[in-house]
C-alpha positions in Angstrom: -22.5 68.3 148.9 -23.0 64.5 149.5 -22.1 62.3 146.2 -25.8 61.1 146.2 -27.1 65.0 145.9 -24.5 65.8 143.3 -25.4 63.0 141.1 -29.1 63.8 140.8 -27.7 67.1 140.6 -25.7 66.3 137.2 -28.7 64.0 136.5 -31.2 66.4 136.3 -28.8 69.0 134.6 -28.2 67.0 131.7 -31.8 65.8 131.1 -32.6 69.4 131.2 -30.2 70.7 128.8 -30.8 67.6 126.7 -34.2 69.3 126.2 -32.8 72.5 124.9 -30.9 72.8 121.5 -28.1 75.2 122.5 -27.2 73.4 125.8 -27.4 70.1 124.2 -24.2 70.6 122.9 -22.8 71.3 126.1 -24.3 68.6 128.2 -22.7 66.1 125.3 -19.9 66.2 126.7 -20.0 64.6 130.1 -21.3 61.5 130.9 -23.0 59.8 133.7 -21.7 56.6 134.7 -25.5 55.3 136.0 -27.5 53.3 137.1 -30.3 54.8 136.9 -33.6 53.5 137.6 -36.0 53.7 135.1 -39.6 53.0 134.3 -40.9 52.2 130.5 -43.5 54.8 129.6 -43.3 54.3 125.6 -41.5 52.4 123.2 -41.2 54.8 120.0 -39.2 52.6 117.5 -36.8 50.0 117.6 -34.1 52.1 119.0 -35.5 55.3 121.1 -37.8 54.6 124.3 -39.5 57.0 126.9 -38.6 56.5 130.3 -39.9 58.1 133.7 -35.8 57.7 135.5 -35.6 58.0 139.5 -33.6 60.2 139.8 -33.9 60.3 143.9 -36.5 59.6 146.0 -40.3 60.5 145.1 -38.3 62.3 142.2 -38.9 61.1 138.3 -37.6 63.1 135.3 -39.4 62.1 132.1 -37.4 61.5 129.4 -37.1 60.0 125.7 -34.2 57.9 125.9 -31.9 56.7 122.2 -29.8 53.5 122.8 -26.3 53.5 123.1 -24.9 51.9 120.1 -27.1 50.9 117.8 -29.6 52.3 114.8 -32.8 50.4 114.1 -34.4 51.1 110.9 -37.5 54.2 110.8 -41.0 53.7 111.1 -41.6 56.7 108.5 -39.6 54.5 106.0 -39.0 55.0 102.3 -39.7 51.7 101.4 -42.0 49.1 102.8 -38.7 46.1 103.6 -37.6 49.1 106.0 -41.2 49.8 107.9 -41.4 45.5 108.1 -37.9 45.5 109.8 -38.7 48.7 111.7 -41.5 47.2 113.1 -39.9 44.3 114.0 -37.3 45.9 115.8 -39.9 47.8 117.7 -42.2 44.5 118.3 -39.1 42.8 119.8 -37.8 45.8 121.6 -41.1 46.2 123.1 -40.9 42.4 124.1 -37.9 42.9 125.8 -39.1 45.4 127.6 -42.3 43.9 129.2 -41.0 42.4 132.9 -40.4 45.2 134.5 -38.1 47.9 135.5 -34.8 49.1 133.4 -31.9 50.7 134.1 -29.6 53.6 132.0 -26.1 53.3 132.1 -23.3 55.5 130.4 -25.5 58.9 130.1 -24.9 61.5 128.3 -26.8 63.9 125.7 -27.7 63.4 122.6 -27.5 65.3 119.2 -30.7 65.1 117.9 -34.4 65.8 119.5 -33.5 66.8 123.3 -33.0 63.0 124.3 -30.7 61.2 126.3 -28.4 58.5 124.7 -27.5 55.9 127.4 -27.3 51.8 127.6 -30.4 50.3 128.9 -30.7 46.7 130.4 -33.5 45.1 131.7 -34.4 44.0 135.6 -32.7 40.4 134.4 -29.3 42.3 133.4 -30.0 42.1 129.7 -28.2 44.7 127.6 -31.2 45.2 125.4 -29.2 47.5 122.6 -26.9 44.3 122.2 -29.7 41.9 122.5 -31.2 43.6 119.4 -27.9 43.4 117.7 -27.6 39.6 118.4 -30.9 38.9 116.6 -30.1 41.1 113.7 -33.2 43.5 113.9 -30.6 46.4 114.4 -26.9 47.5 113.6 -24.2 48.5 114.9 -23.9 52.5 115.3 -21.2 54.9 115.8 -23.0 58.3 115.0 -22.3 58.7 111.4 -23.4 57.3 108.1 -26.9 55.8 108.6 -27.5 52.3 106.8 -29.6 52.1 103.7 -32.8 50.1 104.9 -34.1 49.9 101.5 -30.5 47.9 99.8 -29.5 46.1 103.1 -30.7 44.2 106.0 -28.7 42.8 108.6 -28.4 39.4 110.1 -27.4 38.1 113.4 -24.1 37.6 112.2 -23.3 40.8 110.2 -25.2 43.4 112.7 -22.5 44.0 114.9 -19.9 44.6 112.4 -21.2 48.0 110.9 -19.9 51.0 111.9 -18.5 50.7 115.2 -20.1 50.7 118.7 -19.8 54.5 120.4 -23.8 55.3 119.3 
């Protein structure tokens, strides 16, 4: 099979089992190296996007997609400091997002919700996920203990030095 088949191939596979509980947990596991190209459909939060990825030609898997790396505080919030920074995140996220194309790097499935987790930069090579951490609308994230909204907010300084990186 040609290395371009077999990647849409293991593409498609794990967006697909992404989408169903039980084979989430399998298609955690491997990863896909990317890029990927993919369009913007819907920014949800500060953290989690929609994207239409091209996969091969005249194909497009649709796709909600969580950043690699970092947790942006919930819209649905327990206390109004964490929907103003939500939305924030989500404001600058969006603005981010607005020239154009982006591209998913370093795939793989995610825990929660049938998404993808992945890295996502923008036409201009800007690691958006780490753009948000600069700027201190996000923090770091490594898959465990969520941060309290409510007590703490980050700044560009101490964002980055939460609980690790590996999202």
């Amino acid at each position: 099979m040609p290395q371009s088949s077999l990647f849409g191939y293991r593409l498609v596979l794990l967006l697909v089992g992404a989408s169903f509980p039980a084979a989430s947990t399998l298609a955690a596991e491997p990863r896909i190296a990317g890029p990927v190209a993919a369009d913007i459909v819907k920014v949800r939060d500060g953290d989690t996007v929609e994207v239409e990825a091209h996969i091969w030609p005249q194909q497009v898997v649709r796709v909600a997609v969580r950043l690699r790396g970092i947790d942006a505080p919930e819209l649905k919030a327990r206390c109004d400091a964490e929907k103003t920074a939500a939305i924030a995140a989500r404001t600058r996220l969006t603005a981010l997002l607005a020239p154009g194309g982006v591209t998913l790097s370093n795939i793989s499935g995610d825990k929660y919700f049938g998404r993808v987790l992945a890295e996502l930069n923008t036409a201009d090579g800007t690691d958006v996920g780490r753009a948000l951490l600069r700027e201190g609308l996000v923090v770091a994230y490594g898959g465990k203990t969520r941060r309290d909204w409510c007590k703490t907010r980050p700044t560009p300084h101490s964002a980055g030095a939460a609980t690790g990186h590996a999202g």
